[in-house]
Chimera marker file (.cmm) of the C-alpha trace (Angstrom):
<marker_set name="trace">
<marker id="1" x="-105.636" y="178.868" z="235.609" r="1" g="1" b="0" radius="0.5"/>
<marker id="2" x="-108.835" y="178.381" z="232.901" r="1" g="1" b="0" radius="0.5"/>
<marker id="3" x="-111.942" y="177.096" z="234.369" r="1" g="1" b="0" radius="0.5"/>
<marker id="4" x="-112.610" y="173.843" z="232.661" r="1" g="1" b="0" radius="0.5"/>
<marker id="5" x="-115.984" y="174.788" z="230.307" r="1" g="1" b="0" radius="0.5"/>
<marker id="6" x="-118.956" y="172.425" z="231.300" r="1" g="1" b="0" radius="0.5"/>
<marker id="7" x="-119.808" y="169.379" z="229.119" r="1" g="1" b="0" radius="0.5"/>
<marker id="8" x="-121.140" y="169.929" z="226.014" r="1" g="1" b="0" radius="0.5"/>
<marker id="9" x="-125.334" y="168.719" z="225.491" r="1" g="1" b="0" radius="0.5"/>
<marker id="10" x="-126.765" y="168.809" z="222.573" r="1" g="1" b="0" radius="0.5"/>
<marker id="11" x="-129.436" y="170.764" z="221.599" r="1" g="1" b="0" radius="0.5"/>
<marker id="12" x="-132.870" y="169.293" z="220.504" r="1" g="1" b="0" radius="0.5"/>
<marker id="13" x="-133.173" y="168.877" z="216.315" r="1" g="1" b="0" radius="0.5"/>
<marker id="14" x="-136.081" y="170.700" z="215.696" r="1" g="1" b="0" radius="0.5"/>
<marker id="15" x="-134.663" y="173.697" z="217.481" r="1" g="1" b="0" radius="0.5"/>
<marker id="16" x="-132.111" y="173.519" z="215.784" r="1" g="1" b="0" radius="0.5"/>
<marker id="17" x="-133.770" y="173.875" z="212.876" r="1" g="1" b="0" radius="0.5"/>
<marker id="18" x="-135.304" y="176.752" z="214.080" r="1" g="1" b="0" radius="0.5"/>
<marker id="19" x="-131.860" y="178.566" z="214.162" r="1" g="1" b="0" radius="0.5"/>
<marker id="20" x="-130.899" y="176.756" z="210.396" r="1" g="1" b="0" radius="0.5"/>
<marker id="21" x="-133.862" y="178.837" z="209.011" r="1" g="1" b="0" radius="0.5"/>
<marker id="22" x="-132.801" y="182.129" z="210.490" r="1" g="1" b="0" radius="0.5"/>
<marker id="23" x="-129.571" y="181.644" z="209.283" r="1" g="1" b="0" radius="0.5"/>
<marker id="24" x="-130.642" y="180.663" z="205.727" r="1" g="1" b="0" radius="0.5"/>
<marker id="25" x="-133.231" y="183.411" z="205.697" r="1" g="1" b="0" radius="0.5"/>
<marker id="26" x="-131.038" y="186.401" z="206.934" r="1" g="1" b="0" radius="0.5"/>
<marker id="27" x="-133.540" y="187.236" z="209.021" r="1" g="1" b="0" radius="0.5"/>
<marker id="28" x="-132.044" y="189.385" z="212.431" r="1" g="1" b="0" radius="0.5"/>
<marker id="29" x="-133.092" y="187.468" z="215.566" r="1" g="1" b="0" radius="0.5"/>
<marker id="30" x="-133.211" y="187.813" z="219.299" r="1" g="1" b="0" radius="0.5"/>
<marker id="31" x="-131.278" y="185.666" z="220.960" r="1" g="1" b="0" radius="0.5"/>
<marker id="32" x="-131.205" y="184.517" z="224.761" r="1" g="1" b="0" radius="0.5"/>
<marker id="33" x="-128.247" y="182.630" z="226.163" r="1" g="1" b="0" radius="0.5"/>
<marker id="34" x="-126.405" y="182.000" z="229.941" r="1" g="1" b="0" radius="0.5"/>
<marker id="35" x="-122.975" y="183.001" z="229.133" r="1" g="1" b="0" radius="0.5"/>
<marker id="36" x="-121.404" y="181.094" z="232.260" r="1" g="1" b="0" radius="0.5"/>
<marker id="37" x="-124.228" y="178.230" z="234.155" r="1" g="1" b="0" radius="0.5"/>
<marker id="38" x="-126.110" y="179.993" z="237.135" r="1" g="1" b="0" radius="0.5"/>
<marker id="39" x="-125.632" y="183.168" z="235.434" r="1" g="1" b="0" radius="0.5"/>
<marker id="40" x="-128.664" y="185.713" z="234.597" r="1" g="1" b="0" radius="0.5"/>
<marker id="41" x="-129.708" y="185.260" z="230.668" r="1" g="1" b="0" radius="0.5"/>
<marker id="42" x="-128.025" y="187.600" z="228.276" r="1" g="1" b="0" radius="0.5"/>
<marker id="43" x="-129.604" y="188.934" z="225.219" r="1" g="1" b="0" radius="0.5"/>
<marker id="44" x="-128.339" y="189.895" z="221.811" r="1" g="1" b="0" radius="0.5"/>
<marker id="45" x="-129.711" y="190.510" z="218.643" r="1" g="1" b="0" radius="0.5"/>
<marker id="46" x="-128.333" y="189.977" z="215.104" r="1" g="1" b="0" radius="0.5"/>
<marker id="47" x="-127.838" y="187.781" z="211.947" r="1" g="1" b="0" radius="0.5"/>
<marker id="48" x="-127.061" y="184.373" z="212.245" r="1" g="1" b="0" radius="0.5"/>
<marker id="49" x="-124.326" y="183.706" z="209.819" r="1" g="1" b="0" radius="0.5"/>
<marker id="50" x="-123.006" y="180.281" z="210.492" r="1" g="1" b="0" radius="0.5"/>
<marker id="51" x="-124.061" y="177.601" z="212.706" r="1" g="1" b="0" radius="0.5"/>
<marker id="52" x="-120.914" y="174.979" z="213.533" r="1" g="1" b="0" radius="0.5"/>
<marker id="53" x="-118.691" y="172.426" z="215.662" r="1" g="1" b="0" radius="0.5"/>
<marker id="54" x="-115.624" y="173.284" z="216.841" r="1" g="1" b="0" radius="0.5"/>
<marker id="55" x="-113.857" y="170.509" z="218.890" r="1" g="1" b="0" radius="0.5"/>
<marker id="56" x="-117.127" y="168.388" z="219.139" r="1" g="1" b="0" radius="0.5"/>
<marker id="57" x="-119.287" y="171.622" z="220.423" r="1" g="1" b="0" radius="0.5"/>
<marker id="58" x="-121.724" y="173.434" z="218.594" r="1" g="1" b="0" radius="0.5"/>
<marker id="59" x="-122.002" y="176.757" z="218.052" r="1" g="1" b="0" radius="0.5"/>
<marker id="60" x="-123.533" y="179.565" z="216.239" r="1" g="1" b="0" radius="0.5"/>
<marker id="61" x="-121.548" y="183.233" z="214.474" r="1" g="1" b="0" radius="0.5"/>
<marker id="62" x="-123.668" y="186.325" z="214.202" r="1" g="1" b="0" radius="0.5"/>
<marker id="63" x="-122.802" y="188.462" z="211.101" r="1" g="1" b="0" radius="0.5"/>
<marker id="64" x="-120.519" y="191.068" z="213.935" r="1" g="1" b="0" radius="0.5"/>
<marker id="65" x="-118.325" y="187.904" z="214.714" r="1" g="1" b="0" radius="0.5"/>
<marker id="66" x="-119.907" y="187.015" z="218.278" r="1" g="1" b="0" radius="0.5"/>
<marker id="67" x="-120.381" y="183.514" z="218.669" r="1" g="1" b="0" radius="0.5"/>
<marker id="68" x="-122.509" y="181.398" z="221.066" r="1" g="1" b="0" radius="0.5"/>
<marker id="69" x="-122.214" y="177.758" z="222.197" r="1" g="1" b="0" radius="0.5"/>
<marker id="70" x="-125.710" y="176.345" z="221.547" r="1" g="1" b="0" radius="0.5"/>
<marker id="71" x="-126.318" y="174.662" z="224.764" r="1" g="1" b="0" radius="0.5"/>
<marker id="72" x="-126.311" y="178.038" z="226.144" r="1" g="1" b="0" radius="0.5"/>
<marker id="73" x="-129.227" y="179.116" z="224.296" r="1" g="1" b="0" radius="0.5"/>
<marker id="74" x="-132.562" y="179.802" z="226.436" r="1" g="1" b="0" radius="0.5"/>
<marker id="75" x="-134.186" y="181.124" z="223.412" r="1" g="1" b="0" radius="0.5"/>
<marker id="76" x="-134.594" y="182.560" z="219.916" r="1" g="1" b="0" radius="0.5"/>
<marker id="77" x="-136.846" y="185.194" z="219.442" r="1" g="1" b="0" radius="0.5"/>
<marker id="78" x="-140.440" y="183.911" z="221.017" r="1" g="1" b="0" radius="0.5"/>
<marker id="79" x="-139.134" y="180.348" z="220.727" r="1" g="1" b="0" radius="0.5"/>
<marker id="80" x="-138.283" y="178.936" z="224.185" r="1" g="1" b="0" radius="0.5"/>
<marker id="81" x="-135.486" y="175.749" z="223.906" r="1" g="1" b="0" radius="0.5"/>
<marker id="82" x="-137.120" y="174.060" z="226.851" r="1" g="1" b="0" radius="0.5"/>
<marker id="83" x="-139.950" y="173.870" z="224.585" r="1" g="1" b="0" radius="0.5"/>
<marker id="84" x="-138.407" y="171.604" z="222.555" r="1" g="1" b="0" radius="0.5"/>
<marker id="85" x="-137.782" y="167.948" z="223.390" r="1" g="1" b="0" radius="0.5"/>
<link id1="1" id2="2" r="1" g="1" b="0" radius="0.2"/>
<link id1="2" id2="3" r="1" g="1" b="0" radius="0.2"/>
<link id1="3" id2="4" r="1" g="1" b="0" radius="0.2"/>
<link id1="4" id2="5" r="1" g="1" b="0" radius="0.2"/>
<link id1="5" id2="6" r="1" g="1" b="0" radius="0.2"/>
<link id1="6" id2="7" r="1" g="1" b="0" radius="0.2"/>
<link id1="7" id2="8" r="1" g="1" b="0" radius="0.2"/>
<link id1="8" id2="9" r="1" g="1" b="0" radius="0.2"/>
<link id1="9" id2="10" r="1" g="1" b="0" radius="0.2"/>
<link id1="10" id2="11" r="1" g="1" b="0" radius="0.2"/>
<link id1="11" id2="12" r="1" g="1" b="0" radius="0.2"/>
<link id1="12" id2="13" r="1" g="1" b="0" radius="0.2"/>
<link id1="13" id2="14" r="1" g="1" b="0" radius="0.2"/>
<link id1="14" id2="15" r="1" g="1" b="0" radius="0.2"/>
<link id1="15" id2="16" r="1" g="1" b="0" radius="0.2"/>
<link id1="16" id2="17" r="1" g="1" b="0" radius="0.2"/>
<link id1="17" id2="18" r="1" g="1" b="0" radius="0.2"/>
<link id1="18" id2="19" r="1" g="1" b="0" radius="0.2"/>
<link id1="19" id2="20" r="1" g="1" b="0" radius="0.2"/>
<link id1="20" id2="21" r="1" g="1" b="0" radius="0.2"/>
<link id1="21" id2="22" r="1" g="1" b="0" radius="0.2"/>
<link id1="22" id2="23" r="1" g="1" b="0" radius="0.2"/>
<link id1="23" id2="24" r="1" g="1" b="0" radius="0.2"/>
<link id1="24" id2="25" r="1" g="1" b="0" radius="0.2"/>
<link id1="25" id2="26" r="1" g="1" b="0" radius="0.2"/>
<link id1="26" id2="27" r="1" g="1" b="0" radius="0.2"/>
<link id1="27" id2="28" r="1" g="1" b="0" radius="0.2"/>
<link id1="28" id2="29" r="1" g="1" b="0" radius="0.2"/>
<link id1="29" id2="30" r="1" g="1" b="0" radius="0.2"/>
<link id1="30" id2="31" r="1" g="1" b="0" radius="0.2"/>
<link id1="31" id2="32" r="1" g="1" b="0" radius="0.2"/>
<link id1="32" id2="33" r="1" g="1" b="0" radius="0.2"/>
<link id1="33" id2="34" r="1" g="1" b="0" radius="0.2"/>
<link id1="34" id2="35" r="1" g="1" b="0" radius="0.2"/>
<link id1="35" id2="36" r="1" g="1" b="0" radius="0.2"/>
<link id1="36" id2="37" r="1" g="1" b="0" radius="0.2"/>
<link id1="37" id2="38" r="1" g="1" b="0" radius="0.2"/>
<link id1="38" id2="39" r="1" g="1" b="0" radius="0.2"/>
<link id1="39" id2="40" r="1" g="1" b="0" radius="0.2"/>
<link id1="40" id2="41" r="1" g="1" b="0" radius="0.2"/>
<link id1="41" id2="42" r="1" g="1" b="0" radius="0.2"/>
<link id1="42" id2="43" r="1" g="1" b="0" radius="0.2"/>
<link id1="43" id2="44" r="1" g="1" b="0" radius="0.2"/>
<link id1="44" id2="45" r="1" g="1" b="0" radius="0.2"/>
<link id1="45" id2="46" r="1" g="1" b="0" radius="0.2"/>
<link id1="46" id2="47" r="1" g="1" b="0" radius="0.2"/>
<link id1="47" id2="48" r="1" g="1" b="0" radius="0.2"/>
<link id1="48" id2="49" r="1" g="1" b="0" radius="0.2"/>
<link id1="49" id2="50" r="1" g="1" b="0" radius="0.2"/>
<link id1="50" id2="51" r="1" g="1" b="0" radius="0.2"/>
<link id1="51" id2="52" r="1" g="1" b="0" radius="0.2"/>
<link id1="52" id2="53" r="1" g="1" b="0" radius="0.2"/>
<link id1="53" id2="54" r="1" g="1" b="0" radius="0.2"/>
<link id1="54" id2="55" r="1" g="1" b="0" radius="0.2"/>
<link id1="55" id2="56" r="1" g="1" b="0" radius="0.2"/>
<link id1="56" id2="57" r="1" g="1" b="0" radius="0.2"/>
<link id1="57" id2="58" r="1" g="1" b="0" radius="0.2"/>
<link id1="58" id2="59" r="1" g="1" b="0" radius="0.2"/>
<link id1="59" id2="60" r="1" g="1" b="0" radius="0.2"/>
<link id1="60" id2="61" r="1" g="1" b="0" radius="0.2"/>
<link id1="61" id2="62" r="1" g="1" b="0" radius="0.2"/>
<link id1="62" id2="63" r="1" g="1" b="0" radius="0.2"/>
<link id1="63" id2="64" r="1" g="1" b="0" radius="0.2"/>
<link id1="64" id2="65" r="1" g="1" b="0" radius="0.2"/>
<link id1="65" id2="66" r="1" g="1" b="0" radius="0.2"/>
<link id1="66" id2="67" r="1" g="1" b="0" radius="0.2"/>
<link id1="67" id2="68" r="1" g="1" b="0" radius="0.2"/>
<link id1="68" id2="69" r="1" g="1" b="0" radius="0.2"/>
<link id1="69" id2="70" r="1" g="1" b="0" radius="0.2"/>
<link id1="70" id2="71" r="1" g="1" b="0" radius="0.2"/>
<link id1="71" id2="72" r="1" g="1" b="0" radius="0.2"/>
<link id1="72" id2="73" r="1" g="1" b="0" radius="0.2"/>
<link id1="73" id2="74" r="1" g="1" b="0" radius="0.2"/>
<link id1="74" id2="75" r="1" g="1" b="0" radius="0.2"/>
<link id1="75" id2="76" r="1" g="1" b="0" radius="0.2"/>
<link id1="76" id2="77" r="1" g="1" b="0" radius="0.2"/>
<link id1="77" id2="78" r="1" g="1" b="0" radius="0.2"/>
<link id1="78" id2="79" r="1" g="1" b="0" radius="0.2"/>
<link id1="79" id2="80" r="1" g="1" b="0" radius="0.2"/>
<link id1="80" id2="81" r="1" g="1" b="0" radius="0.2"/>
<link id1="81" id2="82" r="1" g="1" b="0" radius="0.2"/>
<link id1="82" id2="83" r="1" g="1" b="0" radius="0.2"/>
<link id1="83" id2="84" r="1" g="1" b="0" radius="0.2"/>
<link id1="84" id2="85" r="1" g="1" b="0" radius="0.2"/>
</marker_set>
């Protein structure tokens, strides 16, 4: 039996935009993310190669294929999402 995935919330614009720029750019990032709620933050680093929705979630592809729901996101290099309204 799956364990139902929490409900997706969307992530603020402008931070967003923050990850749009990396992608465009190319530029390898450091990214911070909970890969299950109450979990200790993960960290990965890589290329941003896509940012989109699957099934009314958003999400974002590094260039090696790994993929990471947005609302999971704690952060993107120095840029904190909780510092973003």
């Amino acid at each position: 039996m799956t364990t139902p995935k929490p409900e997706y919330h969307p992530i603020s614009c402008t931070f967003y935009d923050e990850l749009e720029a990396r992608a465009t750019t190319g530029q390898e990032c450091t990214l911070t993310y909970r890969p299950e709620p109450d979990t200790p933050p993960s960290t990965t680093r890589g290329i941003i190669t896509d940012l989109f929705i699957q099934d009314k979630v958003e999400f974002l592809r590094l260039q090696d294929g790994f993929e990471i729901r947005l609302d999971t996101l704690v952060a993107v290099d120095d840029k904190e999402l909780r510092d973003y309204c």
